[in-house]
PDB file of N, CA, C, O and CB in Angstrom:
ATOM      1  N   UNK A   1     -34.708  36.294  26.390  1.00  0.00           N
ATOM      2  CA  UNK A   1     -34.039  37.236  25.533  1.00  0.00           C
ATOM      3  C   UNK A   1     -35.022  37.851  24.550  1.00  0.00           C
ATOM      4  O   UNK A   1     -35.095  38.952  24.004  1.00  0.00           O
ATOM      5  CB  UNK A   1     -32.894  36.565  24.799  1.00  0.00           C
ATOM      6  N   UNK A   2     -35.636  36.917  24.526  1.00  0.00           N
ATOM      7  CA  UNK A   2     -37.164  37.708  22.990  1.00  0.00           C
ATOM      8  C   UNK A   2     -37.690  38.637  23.806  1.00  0.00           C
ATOM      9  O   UNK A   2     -37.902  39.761  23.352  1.00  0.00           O
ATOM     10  CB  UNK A   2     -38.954  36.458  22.259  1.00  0.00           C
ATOM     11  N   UNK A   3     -38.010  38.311  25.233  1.00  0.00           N
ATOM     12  CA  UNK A   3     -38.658  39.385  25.558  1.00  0.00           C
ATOM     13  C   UNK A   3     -37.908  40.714  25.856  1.00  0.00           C
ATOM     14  O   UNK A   3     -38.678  41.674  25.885  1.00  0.00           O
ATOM     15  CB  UNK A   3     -39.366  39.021  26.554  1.00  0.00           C
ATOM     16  N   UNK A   4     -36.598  41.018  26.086  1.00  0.00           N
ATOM     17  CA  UNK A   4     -36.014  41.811  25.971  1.00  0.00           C
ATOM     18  C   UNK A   4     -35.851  42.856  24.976  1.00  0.00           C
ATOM     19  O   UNK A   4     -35.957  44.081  24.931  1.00  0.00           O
ATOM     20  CB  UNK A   4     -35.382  41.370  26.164  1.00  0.00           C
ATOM     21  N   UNK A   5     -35.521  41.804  24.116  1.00  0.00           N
ATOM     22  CA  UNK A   5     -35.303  42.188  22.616  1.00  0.00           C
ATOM     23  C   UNK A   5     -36.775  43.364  22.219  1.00  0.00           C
ATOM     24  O   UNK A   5     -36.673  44.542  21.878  1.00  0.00           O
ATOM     25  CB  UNK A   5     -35.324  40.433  21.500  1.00  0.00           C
ATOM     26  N   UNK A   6     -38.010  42.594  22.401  1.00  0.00           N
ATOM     27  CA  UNK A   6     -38.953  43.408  22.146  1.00  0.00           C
ATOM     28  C   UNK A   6     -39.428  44.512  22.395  1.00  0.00           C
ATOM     29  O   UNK A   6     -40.033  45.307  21.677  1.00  0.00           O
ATOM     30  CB  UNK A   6     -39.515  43.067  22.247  1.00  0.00           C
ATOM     31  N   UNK A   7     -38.917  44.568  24.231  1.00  0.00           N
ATOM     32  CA  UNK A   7     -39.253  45.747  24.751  1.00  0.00           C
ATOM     33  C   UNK A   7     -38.533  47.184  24.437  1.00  0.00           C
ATOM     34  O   UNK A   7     -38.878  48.342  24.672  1.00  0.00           O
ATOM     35  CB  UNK A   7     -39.180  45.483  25.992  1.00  0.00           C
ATOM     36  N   UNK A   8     -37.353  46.594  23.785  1.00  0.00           N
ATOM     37  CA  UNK A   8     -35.916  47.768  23.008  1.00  0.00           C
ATOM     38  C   UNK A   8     -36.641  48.315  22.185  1.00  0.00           C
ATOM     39  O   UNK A   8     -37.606  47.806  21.615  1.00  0.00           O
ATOM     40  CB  UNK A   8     -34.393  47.123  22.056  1.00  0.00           C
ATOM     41  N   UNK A   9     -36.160  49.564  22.048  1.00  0.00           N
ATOM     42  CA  UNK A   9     -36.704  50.403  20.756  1.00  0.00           C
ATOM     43  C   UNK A   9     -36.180  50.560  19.572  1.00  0.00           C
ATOM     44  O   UNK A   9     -35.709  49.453  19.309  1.00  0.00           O
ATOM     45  CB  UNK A   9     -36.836  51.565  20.969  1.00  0.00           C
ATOM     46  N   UNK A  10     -35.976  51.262  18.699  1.00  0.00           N
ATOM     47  CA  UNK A  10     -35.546  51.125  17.860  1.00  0.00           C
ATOM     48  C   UNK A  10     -33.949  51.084  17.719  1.00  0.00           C
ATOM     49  O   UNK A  10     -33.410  50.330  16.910  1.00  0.00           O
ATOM     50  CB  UNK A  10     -36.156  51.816  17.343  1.00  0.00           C
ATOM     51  N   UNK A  11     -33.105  52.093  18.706  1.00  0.00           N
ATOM     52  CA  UNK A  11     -31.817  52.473  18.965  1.00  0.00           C
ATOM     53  C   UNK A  11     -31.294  51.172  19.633  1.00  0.00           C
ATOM     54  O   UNK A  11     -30.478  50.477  19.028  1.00  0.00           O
ATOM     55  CB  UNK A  11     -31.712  53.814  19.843  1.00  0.00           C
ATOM     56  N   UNK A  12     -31.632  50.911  20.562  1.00  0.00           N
ATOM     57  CA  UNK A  12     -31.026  49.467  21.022  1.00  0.00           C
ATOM     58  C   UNK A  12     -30.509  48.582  20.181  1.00  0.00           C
ATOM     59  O   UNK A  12     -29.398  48.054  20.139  1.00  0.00           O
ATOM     60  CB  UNK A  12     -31.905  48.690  21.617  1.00  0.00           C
ATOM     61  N   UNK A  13     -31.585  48.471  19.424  1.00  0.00           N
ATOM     62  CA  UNK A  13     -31.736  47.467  18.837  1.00  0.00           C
ATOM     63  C   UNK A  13     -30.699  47.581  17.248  1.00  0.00           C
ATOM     64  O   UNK A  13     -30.257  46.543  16.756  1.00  0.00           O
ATOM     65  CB  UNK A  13     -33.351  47.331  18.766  1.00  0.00           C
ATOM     66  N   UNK A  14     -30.538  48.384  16.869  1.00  0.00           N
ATOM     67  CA  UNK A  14     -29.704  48.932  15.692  1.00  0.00           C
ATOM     68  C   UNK A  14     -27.798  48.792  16.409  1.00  0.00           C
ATOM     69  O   UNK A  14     -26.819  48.299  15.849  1.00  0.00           O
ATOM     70  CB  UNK A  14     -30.393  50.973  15.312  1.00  0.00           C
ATOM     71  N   UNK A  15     -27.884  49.332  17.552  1.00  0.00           N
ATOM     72  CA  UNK A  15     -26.753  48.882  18.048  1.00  0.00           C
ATOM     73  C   UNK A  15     -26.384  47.464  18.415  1.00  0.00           C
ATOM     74  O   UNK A  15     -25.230  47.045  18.500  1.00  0.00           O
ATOM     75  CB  UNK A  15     -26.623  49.527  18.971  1.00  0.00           C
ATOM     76  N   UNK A  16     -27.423  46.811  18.611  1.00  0.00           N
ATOM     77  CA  UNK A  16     -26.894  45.646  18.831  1.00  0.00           C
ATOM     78  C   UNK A  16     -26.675  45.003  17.729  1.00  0.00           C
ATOM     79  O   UNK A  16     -25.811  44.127  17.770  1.00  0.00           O
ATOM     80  CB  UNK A  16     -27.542  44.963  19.602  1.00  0.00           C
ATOM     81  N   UNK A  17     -27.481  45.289  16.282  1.00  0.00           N
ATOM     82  CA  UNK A  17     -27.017  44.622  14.615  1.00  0.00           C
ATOM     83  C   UNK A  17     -25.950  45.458  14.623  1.00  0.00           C
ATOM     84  O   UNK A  17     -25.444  44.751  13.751  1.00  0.00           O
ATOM     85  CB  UNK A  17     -28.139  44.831  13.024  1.00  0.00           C
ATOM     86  N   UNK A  18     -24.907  46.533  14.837  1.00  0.00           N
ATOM     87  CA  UNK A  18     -23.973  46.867  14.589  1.00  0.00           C
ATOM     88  C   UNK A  18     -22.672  45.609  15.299  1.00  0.00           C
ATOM     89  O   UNK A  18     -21.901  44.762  14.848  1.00  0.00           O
ATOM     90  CB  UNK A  18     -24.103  48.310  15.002  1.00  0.00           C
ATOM     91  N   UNK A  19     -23.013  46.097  16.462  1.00  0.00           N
ATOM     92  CA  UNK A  19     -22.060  45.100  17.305  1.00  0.00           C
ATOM     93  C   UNK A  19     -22.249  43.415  17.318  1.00  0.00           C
ATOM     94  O   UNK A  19     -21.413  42.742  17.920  1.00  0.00           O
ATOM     95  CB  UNK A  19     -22.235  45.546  18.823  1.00  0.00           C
ATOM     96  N   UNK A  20     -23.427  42.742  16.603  1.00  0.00           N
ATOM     97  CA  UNK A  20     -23.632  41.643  16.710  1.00  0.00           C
ATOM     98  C   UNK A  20     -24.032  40.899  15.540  1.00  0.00           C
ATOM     99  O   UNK A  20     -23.880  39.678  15.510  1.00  0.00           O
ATOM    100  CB  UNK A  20     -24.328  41.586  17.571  1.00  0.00           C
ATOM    101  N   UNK A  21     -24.574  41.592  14.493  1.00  0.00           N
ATOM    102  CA  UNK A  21     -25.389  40.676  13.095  1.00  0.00           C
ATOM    103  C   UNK A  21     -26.061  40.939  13.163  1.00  0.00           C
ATOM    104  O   UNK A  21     -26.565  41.977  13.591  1.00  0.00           O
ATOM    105  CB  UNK A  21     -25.666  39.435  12.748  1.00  0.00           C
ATOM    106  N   UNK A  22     -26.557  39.592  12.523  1.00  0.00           N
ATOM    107  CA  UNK A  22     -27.677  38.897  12.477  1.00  0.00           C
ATOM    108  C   UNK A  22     -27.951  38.280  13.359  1.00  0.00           C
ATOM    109  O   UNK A  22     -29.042  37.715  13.284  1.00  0.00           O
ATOM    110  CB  UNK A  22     -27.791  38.253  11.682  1.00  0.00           C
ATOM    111  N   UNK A  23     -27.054  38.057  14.721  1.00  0.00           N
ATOM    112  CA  UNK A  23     -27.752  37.396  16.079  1.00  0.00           C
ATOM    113  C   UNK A  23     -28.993  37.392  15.825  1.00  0.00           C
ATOM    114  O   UNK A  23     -29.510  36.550  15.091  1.00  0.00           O
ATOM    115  CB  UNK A  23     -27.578  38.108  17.464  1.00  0.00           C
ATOM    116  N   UNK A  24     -29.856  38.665  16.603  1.00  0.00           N
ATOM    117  CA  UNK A  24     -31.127  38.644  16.422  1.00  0.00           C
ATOM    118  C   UNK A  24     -32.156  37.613  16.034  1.00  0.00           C
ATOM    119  O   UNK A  24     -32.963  37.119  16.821  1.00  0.00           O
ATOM    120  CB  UNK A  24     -31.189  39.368  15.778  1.00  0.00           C
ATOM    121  N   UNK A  25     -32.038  37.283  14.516  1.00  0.00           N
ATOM    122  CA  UNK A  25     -32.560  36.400  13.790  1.00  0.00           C
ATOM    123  C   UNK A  25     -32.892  35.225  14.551  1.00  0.00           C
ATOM    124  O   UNK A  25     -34.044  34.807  14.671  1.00  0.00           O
ATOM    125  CB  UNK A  25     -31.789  36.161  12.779  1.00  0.00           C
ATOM    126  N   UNK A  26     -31.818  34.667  15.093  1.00  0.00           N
ATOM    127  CA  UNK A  26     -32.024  33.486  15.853  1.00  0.00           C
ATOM    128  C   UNK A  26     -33.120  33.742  17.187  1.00  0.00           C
ATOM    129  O   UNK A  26     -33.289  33.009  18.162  1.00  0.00           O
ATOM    130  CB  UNK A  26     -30.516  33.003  16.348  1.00  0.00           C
ATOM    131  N   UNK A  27     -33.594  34.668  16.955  1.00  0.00           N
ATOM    132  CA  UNK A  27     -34.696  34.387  18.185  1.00  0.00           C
ATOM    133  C   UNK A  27     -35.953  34.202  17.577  1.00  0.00           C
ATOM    134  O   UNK A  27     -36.853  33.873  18.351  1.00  0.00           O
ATOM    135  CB  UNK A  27     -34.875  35.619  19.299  1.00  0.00           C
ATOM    136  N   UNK A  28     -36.243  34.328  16.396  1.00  0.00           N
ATOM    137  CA  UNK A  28     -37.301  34.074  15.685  1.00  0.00           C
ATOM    138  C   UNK A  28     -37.460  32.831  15.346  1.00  0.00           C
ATOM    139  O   UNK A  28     -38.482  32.444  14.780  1.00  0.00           O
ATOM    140  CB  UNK A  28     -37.351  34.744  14.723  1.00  0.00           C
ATOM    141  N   UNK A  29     -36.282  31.911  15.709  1.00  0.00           N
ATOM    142  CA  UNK A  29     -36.362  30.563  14.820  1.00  0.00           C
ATOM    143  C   UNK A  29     -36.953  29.561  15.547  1.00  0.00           C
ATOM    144  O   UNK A  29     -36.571  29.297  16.687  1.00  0.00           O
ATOM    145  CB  UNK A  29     -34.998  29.999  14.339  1.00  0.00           C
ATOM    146  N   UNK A  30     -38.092  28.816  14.852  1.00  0.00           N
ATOM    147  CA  UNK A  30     -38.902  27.935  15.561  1.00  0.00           C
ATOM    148  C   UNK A  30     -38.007  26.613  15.250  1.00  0.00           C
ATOM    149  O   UNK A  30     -37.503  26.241  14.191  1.00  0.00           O
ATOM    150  CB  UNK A  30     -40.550  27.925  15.049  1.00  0.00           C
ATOM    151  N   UNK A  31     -37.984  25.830  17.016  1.00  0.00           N
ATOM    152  CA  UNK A  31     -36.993  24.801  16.287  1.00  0.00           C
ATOM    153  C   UNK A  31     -37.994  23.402  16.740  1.00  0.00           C
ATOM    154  O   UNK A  31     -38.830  23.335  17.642  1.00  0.00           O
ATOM    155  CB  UNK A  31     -35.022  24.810  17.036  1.00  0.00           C
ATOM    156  N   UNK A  32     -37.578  22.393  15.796  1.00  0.00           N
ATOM    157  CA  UNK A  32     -38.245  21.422  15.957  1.00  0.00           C
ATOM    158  C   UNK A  32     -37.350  20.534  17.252  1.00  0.00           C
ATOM    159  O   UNK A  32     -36.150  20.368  17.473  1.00  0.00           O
ATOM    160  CB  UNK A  32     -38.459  20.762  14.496  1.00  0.00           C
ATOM    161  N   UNK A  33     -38.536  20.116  17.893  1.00  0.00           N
ATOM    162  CA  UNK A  33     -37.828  19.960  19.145  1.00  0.00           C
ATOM    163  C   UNK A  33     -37.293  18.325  18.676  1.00  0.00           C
ATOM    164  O   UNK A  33     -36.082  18.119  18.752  1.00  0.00           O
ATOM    165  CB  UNK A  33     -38.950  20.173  20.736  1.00  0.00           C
ATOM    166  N   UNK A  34     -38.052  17.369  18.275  1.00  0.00           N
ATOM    167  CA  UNK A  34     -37.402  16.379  18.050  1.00  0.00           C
ATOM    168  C   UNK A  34     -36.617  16.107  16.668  1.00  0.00           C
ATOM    169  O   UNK A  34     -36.375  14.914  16.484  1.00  0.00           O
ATOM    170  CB  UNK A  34     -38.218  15.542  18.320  1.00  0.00           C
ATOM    171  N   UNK A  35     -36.328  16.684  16.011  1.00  0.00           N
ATOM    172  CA  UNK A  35     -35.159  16.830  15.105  1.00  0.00           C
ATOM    173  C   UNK A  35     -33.993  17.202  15.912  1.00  0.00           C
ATOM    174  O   UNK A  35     -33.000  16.483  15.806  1.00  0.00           O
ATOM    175  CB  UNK A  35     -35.391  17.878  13.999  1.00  0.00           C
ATOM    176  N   UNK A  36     -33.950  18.290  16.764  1.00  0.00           N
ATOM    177  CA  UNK A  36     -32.961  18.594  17.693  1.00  0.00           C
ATOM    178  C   UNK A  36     -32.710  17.715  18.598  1.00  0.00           C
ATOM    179  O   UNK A  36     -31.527  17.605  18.922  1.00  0.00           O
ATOM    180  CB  UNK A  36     -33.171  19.629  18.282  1.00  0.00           C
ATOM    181  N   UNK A  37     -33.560  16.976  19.163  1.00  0.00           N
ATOM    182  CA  UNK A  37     -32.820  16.000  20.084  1.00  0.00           C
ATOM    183  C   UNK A  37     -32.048  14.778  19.047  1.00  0.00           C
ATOM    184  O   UNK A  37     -30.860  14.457  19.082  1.00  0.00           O
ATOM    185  CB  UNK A  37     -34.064  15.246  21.255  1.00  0.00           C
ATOM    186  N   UNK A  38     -33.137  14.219  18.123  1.00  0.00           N
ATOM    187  CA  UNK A  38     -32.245  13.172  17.201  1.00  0.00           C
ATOM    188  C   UNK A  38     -30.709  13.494  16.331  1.00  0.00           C
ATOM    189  O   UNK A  38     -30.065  12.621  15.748  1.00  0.00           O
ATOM    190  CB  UNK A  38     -33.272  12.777  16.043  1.00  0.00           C
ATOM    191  N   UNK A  39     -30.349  14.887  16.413  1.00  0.00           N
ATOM    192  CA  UNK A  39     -29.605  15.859  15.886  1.00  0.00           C
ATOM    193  C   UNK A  39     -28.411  15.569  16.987  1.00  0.00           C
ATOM    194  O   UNK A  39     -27.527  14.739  16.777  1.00  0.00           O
ATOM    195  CB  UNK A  39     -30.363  17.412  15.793  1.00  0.00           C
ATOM    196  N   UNK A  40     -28.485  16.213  17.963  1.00  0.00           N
ATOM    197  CA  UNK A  40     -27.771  16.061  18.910  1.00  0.00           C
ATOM    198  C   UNK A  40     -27.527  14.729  19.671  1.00  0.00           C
ATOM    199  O   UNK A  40     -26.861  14.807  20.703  1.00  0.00           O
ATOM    200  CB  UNK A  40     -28.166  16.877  19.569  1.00  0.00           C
ATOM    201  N   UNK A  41     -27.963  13.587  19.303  1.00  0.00           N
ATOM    202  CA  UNK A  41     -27.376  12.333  19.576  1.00  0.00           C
ATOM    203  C   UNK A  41     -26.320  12.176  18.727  1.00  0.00           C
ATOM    204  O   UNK A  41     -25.456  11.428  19.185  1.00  0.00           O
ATOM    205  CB  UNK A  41     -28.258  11.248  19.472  1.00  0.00           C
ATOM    206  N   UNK A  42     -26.059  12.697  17.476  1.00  0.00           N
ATOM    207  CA  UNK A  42     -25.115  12.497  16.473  1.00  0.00           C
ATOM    208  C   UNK A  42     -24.164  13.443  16.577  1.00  0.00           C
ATOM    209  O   UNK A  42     -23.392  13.530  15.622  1.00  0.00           O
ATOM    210  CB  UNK A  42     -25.635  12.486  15.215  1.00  0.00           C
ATOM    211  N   UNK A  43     -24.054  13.982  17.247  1.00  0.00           N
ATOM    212  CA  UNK A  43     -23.161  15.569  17.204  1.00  0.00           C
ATOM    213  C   UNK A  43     -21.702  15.179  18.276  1.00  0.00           C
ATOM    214  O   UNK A  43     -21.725  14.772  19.437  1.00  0.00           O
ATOM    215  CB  UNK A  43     -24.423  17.277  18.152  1.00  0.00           C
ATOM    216  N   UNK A  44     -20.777  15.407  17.597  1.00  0.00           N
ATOM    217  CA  UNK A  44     -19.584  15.143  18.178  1.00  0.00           C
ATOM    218  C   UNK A  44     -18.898  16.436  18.181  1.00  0.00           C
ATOM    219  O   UNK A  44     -18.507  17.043  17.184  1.00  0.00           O
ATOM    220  CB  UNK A  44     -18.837  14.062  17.502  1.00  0.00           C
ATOM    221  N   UNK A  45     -18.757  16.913  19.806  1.00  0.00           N
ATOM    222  CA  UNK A  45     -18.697  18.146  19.766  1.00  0.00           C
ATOM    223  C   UNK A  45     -16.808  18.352  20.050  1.00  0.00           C
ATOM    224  O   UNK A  45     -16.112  19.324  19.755  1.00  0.00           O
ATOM    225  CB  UNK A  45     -19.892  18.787  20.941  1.00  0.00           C
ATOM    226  N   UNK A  46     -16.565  17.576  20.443  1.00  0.00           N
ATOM    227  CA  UNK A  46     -14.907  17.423  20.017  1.00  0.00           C
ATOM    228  C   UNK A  46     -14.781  17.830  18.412  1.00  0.00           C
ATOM    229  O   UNK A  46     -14.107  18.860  18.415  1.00  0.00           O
ATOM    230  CB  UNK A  46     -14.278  15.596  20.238  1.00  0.00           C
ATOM    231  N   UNK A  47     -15.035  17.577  17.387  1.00  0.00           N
ATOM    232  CA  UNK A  47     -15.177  17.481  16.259  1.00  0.00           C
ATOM    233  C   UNK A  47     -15.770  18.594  15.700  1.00  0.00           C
ATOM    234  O   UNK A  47     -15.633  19.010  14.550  1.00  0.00           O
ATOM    235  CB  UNK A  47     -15.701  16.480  16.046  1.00  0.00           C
ATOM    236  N   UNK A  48     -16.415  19.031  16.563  1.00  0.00           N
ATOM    237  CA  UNK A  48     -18.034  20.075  15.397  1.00  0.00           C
ATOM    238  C   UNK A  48     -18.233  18.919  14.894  1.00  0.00           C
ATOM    239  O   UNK A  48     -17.081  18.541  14.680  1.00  0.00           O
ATOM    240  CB  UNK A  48     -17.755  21.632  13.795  1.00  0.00           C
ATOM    241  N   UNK A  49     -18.814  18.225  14.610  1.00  0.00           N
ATOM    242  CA  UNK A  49     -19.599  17.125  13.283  1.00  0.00           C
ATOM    243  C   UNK A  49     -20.181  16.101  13.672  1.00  0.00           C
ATOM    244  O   UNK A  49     -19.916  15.401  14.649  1.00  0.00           O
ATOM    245  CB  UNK A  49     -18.689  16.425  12.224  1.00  0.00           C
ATOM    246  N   UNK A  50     -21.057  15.983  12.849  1.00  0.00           N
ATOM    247  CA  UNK A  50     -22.050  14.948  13.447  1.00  0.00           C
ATOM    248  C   UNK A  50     -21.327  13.512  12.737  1.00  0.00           C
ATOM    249  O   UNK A  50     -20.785  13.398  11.638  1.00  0.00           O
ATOM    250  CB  UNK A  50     -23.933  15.294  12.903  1.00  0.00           C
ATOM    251  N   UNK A  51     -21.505  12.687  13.607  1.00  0.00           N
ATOM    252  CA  UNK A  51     -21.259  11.072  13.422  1.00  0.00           C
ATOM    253  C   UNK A  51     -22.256  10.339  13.088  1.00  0.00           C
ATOM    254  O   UNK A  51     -23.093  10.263  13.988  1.00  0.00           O
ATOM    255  CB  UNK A  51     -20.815  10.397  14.541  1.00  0.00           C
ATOM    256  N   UNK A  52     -22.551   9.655  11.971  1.00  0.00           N
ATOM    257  CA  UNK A  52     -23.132   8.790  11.137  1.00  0.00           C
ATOM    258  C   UNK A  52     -22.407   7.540  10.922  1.00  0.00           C
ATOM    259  O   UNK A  52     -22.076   7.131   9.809  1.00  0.00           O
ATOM    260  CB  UNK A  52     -23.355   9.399   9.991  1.00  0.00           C
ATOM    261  N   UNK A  53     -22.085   6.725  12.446  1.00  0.00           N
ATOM    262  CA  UNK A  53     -21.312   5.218  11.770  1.00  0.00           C
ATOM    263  C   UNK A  53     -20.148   5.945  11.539  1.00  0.00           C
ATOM    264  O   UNK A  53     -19.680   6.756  12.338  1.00  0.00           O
ATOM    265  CB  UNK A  53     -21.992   4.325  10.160  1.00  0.00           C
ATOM    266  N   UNK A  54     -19.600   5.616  10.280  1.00  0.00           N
ATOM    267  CA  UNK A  54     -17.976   5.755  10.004  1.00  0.00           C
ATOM    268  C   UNK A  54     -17.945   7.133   9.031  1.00  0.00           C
ATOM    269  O   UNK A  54     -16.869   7.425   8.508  1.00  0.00           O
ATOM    270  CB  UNK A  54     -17.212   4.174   9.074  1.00  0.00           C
ATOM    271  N   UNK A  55     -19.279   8.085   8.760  1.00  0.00           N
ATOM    272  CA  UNK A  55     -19.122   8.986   8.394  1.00  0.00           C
ATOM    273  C   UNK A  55     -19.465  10.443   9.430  1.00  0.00           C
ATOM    274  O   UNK A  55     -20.251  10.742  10.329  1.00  0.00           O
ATOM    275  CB  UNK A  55     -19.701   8.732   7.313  1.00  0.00           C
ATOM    276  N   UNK A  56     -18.111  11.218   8.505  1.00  0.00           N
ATOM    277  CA  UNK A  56     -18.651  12.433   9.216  1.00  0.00           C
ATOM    278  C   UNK A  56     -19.114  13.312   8.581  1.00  0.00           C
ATOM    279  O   UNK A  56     -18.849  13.375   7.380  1.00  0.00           O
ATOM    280  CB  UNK A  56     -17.893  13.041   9.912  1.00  0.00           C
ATOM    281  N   UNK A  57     -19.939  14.250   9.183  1.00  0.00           N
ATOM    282  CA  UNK A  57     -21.048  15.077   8.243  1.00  0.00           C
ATOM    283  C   UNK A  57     -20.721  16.638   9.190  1.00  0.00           C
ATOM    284  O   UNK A  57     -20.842  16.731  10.411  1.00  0.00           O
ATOM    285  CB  UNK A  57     -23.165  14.271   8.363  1.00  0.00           C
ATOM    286  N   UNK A  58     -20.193  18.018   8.034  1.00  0.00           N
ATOM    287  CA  UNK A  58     -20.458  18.902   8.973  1.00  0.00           C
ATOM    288  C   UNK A  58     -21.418  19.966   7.770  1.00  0.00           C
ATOM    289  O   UNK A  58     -21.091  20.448   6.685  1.00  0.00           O
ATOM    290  CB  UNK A  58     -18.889  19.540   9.828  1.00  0.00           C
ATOM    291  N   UNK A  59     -22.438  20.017   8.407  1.00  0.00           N
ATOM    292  CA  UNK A  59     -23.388  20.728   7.042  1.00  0.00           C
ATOM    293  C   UNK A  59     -22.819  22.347   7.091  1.00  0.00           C
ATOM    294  O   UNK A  59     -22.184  22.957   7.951  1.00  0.00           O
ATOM    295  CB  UNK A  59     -25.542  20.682   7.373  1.00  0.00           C
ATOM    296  N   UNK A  60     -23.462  22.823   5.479  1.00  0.00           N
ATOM    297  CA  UNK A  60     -23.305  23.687   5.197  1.00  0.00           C
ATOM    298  C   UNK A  60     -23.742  25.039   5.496  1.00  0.00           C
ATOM    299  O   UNK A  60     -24.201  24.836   6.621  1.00  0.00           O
ATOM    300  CB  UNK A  60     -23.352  23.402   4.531  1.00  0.00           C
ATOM    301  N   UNK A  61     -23.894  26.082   5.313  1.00  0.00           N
ATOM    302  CA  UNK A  61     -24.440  27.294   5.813  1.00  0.00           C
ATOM    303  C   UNK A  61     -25.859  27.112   5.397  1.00  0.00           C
ATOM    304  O   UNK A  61     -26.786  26.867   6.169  1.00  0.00           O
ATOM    305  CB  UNK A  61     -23.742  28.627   5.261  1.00  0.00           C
ATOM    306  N   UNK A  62     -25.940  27.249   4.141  1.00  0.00           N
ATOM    307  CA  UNK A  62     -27.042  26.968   3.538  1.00  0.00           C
ATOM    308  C   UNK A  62     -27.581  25.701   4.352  1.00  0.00           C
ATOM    309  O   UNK A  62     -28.734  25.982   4.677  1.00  0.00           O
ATOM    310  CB  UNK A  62     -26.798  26.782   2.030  1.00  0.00           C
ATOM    311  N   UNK A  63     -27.269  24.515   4.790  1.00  0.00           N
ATOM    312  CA  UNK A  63     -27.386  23.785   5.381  1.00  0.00           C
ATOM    313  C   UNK A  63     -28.456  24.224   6.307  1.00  0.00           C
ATOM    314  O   UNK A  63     -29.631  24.400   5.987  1.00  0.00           O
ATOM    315  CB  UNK A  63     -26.329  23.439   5.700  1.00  0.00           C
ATOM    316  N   UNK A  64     -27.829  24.420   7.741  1.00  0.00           N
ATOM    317  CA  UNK A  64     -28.205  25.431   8.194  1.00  0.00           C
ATOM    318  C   UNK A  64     -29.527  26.464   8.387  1.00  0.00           C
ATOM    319  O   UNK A  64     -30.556  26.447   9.062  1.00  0.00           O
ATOM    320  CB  UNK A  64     -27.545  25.755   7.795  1.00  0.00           C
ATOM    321  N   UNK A  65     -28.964  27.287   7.498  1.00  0.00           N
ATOM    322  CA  UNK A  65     -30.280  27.698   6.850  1.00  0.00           C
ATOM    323  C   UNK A  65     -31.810  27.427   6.901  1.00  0.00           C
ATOM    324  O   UNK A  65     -32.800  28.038   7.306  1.00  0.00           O
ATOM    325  CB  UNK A  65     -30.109  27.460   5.880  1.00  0.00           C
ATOM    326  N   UNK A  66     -31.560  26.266   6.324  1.00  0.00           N
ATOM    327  CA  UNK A  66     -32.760  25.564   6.145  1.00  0.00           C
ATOM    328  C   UNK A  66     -33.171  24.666   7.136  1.00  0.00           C
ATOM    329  O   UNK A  66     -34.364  24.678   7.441  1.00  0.00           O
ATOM    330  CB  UNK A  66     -32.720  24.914   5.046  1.00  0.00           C
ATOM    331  N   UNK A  67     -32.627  24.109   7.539  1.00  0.00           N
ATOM    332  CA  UNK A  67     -32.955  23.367   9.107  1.00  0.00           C
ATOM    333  C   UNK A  67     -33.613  24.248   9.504  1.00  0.00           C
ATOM    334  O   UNK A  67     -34.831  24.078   9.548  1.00  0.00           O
ATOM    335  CB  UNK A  67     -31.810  22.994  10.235  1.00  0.00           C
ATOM    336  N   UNK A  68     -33.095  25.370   9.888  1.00  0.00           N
ATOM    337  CA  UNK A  68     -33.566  26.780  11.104  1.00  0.00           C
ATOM    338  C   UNK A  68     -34.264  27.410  10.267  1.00  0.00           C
ATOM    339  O   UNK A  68     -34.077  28.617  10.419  1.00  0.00           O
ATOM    340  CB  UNK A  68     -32.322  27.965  11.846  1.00  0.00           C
ATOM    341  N   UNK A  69     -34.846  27.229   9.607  1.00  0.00           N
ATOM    342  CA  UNK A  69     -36.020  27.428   8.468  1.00  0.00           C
ATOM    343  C   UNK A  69     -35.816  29.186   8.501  1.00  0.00           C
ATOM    344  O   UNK A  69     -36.803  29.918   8.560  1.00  0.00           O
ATOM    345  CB  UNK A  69     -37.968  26.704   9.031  1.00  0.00           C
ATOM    346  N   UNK A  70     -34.863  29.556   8.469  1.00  0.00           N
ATOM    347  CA  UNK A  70     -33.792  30.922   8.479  1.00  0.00           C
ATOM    348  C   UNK A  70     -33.644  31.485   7.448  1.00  0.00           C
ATOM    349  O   UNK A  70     -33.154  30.640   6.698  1.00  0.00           O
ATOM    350  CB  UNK A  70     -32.440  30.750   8.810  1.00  0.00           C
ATOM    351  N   UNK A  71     -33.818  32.858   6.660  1.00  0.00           N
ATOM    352  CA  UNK A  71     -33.091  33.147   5.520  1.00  0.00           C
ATOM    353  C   UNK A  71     -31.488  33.854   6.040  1.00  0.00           C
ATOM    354  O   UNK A  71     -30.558  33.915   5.236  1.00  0.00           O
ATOM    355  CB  UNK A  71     -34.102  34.214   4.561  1.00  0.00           C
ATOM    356  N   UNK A  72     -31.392  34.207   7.056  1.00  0.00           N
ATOM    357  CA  UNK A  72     -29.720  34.351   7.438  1.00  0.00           C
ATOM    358  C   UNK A  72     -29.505  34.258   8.465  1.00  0.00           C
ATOM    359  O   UNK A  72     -30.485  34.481   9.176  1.00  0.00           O
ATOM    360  CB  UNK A  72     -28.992  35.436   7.208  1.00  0.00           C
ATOM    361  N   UNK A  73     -28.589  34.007   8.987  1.00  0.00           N
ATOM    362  CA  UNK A  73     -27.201  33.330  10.238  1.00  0.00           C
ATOM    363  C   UNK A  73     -26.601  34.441   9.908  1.00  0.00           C
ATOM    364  O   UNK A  73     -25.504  34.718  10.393  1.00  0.00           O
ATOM    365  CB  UNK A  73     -26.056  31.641   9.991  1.00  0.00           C
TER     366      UNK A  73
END
C-alpha cells in the first residue's frame, strides 16, 4: 500500500484524506515488532481489551498515539 500511496499524485491522494482521514498516517508508522507480538498475546479480541490476569485494560487514544509513535489516528 506505501508503495501505491507514493506513486499517487497529489489529487489521489487529497481524495482519499477526504473519503478516509488520517488513514494514510498509518503507513508511516514504524512498529516495534516485538512489543506487537507481546501486545497481542494479551489482546482479547471478543472484548477489544487486553487481559492482564483479572484486569482489563483498553488504552486510550492518546494511548495509542504513542505506542504508534503517531501524532494522529
Amino acid at each position: 500500500m506505501k508503495e501505491i500511496w507514493d506513486q499517487w499524485d497529489n489529487e489521489p491522494n487529497q481524495l482519499f484524506y477526504c473519503n478516509y482521514g488520517d488513514l494514510p498516517y498509518l503507513l508511516n508508522v514504524k512498529v516495534d515488532k516485538h512489543l506487537f507480538r507481546a501486545l497481542a498475546q494479551f489482546w482479547n479480541s471478543a472484548y477489544s481489551c487486553f487481559n492482564f490476569g483479572k484486569v482489563d485494560l483498553v488504552p486510550t487514544v492518546e494511548k495509542y498515539t504513542t505506542l504508534l509513535r503517531c501524532p494522529k489516528i
